[in-house]
N, C-alpha and C positions, 0 to 999 in steps of 0.2 A: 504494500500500500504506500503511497506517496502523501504526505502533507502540504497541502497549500497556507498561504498565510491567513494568519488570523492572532490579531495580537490584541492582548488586554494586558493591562500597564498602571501598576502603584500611584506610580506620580506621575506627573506633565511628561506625555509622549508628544515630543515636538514632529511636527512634520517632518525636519531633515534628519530624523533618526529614522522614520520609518525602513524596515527591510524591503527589497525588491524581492525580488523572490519570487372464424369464422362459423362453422357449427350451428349445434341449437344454441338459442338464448341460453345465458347459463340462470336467467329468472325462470325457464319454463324447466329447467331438472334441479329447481331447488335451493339451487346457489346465488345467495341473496349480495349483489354487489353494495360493498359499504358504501354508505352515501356519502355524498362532497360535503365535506363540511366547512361549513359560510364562517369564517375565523370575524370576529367582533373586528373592526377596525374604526379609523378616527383620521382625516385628513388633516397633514399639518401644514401643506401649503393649498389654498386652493386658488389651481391658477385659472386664471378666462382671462378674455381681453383684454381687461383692462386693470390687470395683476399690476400691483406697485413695486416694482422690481428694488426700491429701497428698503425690501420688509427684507431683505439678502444683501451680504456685504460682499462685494467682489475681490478675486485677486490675480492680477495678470490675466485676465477675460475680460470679454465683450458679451454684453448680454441682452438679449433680444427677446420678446414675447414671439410668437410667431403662431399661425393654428398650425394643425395636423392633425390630417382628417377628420376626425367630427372634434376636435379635441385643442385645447391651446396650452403648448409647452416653456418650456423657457430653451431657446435655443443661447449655449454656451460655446462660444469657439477662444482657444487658448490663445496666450502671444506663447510664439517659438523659443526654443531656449530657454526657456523660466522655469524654476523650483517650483511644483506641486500650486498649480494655474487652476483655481475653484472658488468656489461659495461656500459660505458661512452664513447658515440659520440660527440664528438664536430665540427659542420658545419664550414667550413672555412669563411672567413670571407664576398667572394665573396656569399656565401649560405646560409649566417643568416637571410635573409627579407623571410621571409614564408607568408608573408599578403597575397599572392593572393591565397593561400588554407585554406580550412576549418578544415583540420583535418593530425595527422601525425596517421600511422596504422603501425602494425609490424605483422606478422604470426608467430607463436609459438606452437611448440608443445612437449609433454610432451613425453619422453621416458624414462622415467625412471618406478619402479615399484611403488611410491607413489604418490595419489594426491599433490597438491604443487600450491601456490599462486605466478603469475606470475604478474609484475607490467612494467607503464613505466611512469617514471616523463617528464616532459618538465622544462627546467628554463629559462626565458629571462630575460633580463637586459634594461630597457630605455637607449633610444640611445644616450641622455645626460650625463648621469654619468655610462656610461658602467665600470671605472673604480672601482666603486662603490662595492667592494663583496655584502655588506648586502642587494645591492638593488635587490637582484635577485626576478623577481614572477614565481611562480610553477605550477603546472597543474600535476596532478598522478590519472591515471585508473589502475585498475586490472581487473585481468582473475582467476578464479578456472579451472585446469587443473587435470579430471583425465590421470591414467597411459594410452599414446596411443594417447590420446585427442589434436586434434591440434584448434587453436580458431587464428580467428583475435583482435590483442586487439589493440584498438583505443582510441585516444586523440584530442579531437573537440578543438580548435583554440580560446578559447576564448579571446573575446578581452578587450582594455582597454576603458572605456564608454567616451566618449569628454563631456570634463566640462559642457556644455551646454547642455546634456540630463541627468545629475544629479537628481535626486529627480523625475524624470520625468519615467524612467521606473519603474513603482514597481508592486508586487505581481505578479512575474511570477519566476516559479523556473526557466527559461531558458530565457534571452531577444532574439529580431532578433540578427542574426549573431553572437551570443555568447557575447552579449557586459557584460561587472562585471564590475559593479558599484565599489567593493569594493576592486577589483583584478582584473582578466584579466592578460593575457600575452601581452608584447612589440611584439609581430608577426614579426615587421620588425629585430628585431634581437632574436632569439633565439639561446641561447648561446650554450645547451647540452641537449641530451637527455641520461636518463640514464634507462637502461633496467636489473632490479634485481628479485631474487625470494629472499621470506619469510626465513626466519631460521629456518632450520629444523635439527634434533639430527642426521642425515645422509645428505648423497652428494646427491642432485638433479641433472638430465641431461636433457635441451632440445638442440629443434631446433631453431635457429631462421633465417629467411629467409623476405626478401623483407622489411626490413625498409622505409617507403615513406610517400612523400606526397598526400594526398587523399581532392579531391572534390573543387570545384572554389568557393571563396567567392568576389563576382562582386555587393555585394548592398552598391554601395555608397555614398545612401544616407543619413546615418547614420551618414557617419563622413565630409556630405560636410557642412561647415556653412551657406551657405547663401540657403538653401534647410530646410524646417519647414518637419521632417518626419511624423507628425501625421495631418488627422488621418491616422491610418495605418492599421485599421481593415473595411473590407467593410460590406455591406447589411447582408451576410448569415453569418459572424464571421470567413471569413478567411482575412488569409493577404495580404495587397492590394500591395505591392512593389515587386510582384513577381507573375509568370506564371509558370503553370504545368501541365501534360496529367491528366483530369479527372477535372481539377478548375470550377468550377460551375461560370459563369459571368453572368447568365438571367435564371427566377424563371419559363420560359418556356423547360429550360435543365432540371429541376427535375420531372416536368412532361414526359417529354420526356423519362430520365433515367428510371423514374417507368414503362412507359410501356414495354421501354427492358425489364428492369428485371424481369415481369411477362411471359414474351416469355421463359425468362432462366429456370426461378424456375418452368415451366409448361412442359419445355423439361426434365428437370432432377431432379424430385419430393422428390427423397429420396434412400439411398443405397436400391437396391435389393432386399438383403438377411436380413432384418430387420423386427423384428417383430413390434406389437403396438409401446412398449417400448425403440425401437431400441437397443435389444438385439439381437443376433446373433440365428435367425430363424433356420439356414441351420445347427445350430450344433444340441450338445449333448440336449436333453429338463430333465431337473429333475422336483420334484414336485414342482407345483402349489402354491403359498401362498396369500396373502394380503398385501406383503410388500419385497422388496427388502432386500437382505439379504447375506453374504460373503461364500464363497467354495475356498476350494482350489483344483483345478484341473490341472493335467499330471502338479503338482508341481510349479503349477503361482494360484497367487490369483484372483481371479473375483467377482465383483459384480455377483448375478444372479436376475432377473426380477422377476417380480409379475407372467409370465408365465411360468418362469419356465427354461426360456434360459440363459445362460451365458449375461452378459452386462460388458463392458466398456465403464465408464462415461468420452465422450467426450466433454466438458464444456465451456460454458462461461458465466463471471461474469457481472454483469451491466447492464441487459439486460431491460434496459429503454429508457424513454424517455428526460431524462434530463442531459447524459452526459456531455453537452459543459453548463452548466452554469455558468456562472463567476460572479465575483463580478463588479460592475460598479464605485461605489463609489473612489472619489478621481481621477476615472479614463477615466471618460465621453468623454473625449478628443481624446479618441483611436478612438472611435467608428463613423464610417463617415455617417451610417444612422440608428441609433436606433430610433425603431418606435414611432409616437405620442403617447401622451397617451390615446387621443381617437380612437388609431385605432383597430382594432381589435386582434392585434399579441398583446395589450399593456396587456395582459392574462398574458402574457412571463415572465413581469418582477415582481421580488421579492425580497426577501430578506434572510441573514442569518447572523450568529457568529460566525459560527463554523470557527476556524483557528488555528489550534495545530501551525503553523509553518508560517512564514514569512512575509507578510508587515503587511496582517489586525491582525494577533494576537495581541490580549488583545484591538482592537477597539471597541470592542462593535457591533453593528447592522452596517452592511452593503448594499447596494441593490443591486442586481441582473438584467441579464437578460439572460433566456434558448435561447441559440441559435437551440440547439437541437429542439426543440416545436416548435419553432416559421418556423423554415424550415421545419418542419413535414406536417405545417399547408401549407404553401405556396404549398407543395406536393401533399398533402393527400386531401385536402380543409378542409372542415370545420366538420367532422366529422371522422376526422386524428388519433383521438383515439384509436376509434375500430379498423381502416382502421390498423393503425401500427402495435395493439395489434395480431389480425392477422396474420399480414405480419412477426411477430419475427417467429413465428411457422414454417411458412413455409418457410423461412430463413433456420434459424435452421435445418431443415430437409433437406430441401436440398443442404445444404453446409456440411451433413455427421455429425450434430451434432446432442448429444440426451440428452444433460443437458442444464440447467437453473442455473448456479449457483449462487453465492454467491452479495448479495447487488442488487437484480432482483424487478422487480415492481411486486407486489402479483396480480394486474388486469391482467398482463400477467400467471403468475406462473397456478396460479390457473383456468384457462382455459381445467385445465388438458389435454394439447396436448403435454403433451414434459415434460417430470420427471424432477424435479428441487430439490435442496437442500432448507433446511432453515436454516437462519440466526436468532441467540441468543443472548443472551449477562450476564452480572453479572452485580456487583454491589456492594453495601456498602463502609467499610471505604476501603484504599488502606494505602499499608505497607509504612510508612513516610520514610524510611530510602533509599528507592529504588530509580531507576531512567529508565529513558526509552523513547524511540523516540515515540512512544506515551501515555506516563506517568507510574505514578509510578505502581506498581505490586498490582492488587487484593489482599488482606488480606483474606483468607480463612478460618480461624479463627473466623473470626466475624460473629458474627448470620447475621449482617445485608445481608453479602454476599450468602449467605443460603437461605436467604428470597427474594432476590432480582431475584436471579438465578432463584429462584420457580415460581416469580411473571412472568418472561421474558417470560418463558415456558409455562405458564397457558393461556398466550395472544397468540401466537403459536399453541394451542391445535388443533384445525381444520386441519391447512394446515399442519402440522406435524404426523396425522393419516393418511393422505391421501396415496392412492394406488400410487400416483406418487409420492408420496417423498421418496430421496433417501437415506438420512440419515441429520444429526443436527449439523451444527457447531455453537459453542459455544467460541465468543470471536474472538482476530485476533490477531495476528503479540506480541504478550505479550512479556514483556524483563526477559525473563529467566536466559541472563546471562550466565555468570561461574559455575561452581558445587559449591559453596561458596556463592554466590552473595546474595540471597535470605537471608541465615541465617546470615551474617555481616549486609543484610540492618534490619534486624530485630532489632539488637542489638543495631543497631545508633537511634532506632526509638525511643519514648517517651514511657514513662513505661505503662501508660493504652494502649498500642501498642496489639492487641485479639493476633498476632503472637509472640512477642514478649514476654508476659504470657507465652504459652504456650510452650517455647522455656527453657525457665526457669523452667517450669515444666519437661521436658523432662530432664533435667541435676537433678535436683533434685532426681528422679526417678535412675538414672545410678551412683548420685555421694553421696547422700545422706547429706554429709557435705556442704560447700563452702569451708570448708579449701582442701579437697580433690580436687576438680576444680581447685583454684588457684594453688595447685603442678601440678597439668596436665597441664595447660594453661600458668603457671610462670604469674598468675596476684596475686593483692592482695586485693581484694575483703574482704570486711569487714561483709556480708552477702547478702542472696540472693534478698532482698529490694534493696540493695546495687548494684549490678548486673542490676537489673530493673529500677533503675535511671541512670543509668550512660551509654552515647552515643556511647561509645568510642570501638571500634573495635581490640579485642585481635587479638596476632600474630598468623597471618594464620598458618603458619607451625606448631605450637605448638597444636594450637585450630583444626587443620583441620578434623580429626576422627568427632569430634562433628557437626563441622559447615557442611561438607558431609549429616552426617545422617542427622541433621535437614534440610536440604535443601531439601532433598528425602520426609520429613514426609509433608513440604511445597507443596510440586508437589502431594504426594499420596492424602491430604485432597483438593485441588482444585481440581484436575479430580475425586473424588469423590463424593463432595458435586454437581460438572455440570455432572456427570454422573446419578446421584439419580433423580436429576432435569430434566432429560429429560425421566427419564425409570418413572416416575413416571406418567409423563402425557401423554408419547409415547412411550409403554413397548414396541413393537416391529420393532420402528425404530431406523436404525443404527445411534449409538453418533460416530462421524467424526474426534472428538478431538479440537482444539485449532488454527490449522492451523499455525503451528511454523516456523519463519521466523528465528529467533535467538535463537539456542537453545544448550543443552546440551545433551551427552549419561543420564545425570544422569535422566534428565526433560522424555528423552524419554522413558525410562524403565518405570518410574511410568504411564507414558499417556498411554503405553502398557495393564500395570494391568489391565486399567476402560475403555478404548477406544475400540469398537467395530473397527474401522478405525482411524488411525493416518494421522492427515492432515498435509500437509508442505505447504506453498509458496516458492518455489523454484526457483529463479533470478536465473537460471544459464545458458550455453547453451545446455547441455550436464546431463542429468538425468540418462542415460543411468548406471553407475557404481555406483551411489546412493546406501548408505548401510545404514541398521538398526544396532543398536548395535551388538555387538556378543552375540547370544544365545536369541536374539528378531524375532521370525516368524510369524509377522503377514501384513496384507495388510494396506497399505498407499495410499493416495490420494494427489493430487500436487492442491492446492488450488489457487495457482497464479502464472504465468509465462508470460510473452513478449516481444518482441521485436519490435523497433521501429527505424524510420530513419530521414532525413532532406532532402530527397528531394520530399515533399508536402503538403511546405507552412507552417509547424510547428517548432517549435522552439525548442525542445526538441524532444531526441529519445525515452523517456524510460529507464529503468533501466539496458536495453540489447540494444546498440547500433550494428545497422550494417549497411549496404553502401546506403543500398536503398533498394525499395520495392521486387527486387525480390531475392536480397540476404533475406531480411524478410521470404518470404515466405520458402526458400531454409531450414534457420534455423529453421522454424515451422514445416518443414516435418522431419530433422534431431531428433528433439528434442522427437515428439511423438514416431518415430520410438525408439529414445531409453526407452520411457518409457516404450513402447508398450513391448521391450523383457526384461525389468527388472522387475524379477516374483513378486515382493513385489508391484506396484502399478496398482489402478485397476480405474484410471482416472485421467486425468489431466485438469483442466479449465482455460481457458486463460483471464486475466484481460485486458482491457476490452470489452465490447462492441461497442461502442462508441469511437474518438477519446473525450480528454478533450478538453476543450475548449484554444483557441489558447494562449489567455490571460491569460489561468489560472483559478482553483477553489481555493476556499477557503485558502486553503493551499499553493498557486501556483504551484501546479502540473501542465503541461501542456503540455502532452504527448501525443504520435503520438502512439499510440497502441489500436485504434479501430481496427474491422474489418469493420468497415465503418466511414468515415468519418464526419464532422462538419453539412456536409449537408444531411445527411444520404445516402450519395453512396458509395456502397462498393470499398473496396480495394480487385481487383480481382485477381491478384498474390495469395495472402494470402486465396482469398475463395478458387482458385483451388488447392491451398496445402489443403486446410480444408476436401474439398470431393476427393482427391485423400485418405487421412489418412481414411474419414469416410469409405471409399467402399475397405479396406484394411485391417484397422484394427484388424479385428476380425482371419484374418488370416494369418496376421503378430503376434499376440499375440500364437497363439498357433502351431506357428510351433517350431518345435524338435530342 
């Protein structure tokens, strides 16, 4: 998983600190679709005509009323070159207590011709020392806006935690209600909202329309004192302070639920026009092979099948049985009926370490318990295994999907009903000098990395020959970086550094001297030993020709040595790439060289205008994408917030449809299967982007966006 920004802040977070960075109805067998729920809202500009544009303070903009369409915006265009060019609202004083919503939202869109990062801070002030400048706390979301692109961009309310559940909520990257322990906004006064785009070398223009308040925050139980909120998690692992269309309350609703949903999935088995593979039957057939394989046809790129047809990989990632498992430890207290340990569910619980990020990092063993499994079981009864294993297939198929992607249980995968991807990885020493949201950068250089890569692949060999697999990703979410990053962390790194050598050889080679370097670089390097002990980072500008190219030779030898790695033991399955979350033109040109398909995980809303570099024509794949909301029962949206489930679904059909007509991608898979667990994994993730839920019921909004794309698709991609 990739994090986007999202910062909340003690004191005065000044601008230039900011970081960059089809069927029967499913009403007629049963299956009742939860309703849209109308969130309370409150407008806090409202503009028409003849809006007084002084009720907003400008900065480096130009500011206009203008209509659009039935509607009158404030049209904003920046001056070029200037620091963080926006508006500043400030709520009157009768209009600073926002406590009773959850979120303030703005509409925005882009009309200008370049993409452009659009943002909106929140600041409040404690209602005590309002007087206070430094005491302001913060809150800032952004938006990536292509040219055209109008998005909602939202700011959840989070609040300030009461002394008395200190220490008490931990490991969850979202509490209920938004409570921060460490931050949090004053709600009852919120002082300003300030809405700015990025600095860019020209003048950006949007729209902006409907500034408000968004969604009722009514749990108050949280902040009543004489009210003990835990526990707060019930029976199945949802949360107990709140009701919602679809909340499971008795272990006879999932029995129930299953039997609807085999009424659904028996009414509307699978698009149509699909072959085995769910490749596109009804089109063009070429020849036959043993393995899925890339074409570019009427100038879009396509997967084409083992038979022969055109395919786009429609995906989803996770596809197990353990999404909601959480950590327990230090945390028993949430939990109002965690099973004995002689009962039968007591399978469920376990253990882990893993925590790159938040309370359990660096504790050691933790325990566990799958809420996922343990509701499968209460489901499925006692042979819920096979029963699920199953049941994902024909899922899958019949909500219009036809991948398996990425991080899937191989007792599933390998059933071979449904073409899947496999997952790789590397190895050995990593570059000292580097840094990254999940650690530091593979050293490619080192044999150990070579060997490790080899080793991953060679345990892979079976399910990576197979007729259904669709191609190899290799690694995840890597910190790429700037066009520099990789060769300045080289040079900080420690002299037996395998990249770092050979980085030093590369200048050797172009410079022959070291006195000749130190005139290019304006260092003074005593020799090339000299050079290799020492941490210290020449000036970019001077060094940048050097630190460029090595950075390229960085990128060319990692996609090299995991391209050899996988043709070696799966010569005619497609290598996928890296799946780049943060990355550069420079990263991507090299992954071009060696990568049969270029992967991205792509947070965005809109993929639609997605470009490769210039004079790069090849196919990509969107490795990880979703959206998520708060109204059902989870604490967290996801890395793409929007209003509710069927605004969700609105932007999952928005989204394919733009992948669908941008010629460069030839699938996109959605993270995940599964919601997390309410509590949080390891990591405290605890995200509301399943296509089924904590108890395995689906979110039916989101599956009928799923099989309106699946049964669309294929002729939405190849229309003119």
């Amino acid at each position: 998983m990739s994090t986007r920004f999202s910062a909340t802040n003690s004191l005065w977070h000044s601008l230039s600190t900011l970081p960059l960075r089809f069927g029967l109805p499913l009403l007629a067998l049963g299956l009742v679709l939860c309703p849209v729920v109308v969130s309370a809202q409150k407008p806090l500009l409202k503009i028409d005509k003849s809006f007084d544009l002084t009720l907003v303070s400008a900065s480096r903009v130009e500011l206009q009323v203008v209509s659009s369409g039935d509607d009158h915006v404030i049209k904003m265009t920046t001056m070029a070159d200037k620091d963080w060019p926006g508006i500043t609202y400030r709520p009157d004083e009768q209009s600073r207590d926002m406590s009773r919503f959850s979120s303030i939202a703005v509409d925005v869109r882009n009309i200008g011709d370049h993409e452009l990062t659009f943002a909106m801070r929140i600041d409040s002030l404690d209602s005590d020392v309002k007087e206070v400048e430094n005491n302001r706390d913060s809150k800032t979301e952004q938006v990536d806006l292509a040219p055209g692109e109008k998005q909602t961009l939202r700011v959840t309310l989070s609040r300030k935690m009461p002394d008395r559940l200190k220490g008490r909520l931990i490991g969850m990257r979202s509490n209920p209600v938004g409570l921060n322990e460490e931050g949090g906004l004053a709600v009852d006064w919120i002082d300003q909202i300030i809405l700015f785009a990025f600095k860019k070398p020209y003048a950006q223009t949007v729209e902006i329309s409907n500034l408000r308040l968004d969604g009722e925050a009514s749990e108050k139980i949280w902040f009543d004192d004489a009210v003990d909120p835990f526990p707060m998690i019930d029976t199945f692992g949802q949360y107990m302070h709140d009701d919602w269309p679809g909340k499971t309350h008795l272990q006879q609703e999932l029995v129930q639920k299953k039997e609807q949903e085999q009424k659904d999935i028996s009414a509307d088995p699978a698009p149509t026009q699909w072959d085995t593979f769910g490749g596109y039957a009804a089109g063009p057939q070429f020849e036959r092979s043993e393995h899925f394989r890339t074409r570019k046809y009427q100038g879009r790129w396509w997967l084409v099948d083992p038979e022969g047809y055109l395919f786009w990989s429609h995906g989803i990632d996770c596809v197990n049985s353990n999404n909601a498992t959480t950590p327990i430890t230090d945390r028993e207290f949430y939990f109002a009926d965690l099973p004995a340990k002689d009962s039968p569910l007591a399978v469920f619980y376990g253990g882990g370490d893993w925590a790159p990020h938040g309370y359990y990092e660096g504790r050691g063993h933790y325990k566990t318990f799958n809420f996922t499994g343990a509701n499968l079981y209460r489901k499925y009864g006692g042979d819920w295994k096979a029963i699920f294993n199953r049941r994902c297939h024909e899922r899958l198929r019949s909500w219009g999907l036809n991948t398996i992607a990425n991080w899937s249980d191989k007792s599933i995968y390998r059933m071979n009903r449904t073409p899947y991807v496999v997952t790789s990885g590397t190895g050995g020493r990593r570059i000292e000098g580097s840094t990254g949201y999940w650690g530091k950068f593979p050293d490619p250089f080192d044999p150990g990395f070579a060997e490790a890569t080899a080793k991953h692949m060679e345990y892979r060999r079976e399910e990576a020959n197979s007729t259904w697999c669709v191609g190899i990703f290799v690694d995840n979410e890597l910190a790429w970086g700037d066009e520099l990053s990789l060769a300045i962390a080289a040079l900080q790194s420690p002299a037996d550094q395998p990249a770092k050598i050979a980085f030093v050889k590369d200048l050797k080679a172009k410079y022959s001297e070291v006195s000749l370097l130190n005139e290019k670089w304006g260092t003074e390097y005593g020799s090339w030993d000299a050079l290799l002990t020492q941490q210290e980072s020449p000036d970019a500008e001077k060094a940048e020709d050097d630190l460029r190219a090595f950075y390229s030779h960085v990128a060319d030898e990692y996609f090299r040595v995991c391209r050899d790695a996988v043709k070696t033991v799966a010569p005619e399955t497609l290598y996928l790439g890296c799946r780049f979350a943060w990355v550069n033109d420079r990263a991507v040109r090299s992954a071009a060289k060696f990568c049969d398909v270029i992967g991205f995980n792509c947070y965005k809303y809109s993929v639609a205008d997605y470009k490769l570099p210039d004079g790069v024509d090849m196919p990509a794949i969107i490795g990880e994408y979703h959206f998520g909301a708060l109204d059902r029962g989870m604490f967290h949206t996801g890395l793409k917030p929007v209003e509710n489930q069927q605004v969700r679904a609105e932007a999952y059909r928005s989204y394919l449809t733009g992948a669908l007509k941008n010629p460069m991608w030839v699938g996109a898979h959605w993270f995940q299967y599964g919601d997390q667990a309410t509590t949080g994994r390891g990591d405290g993730e605890n995200y509301q982007i399943g296509f089924v839920d904590i108890t395995d019921t689906p979110y039916l909004e989101t599956i009928e966006a799923s099989r309106e794309i699946g049964k669309s698709m294929y002729l939405l991609r190849l229309q003119k």
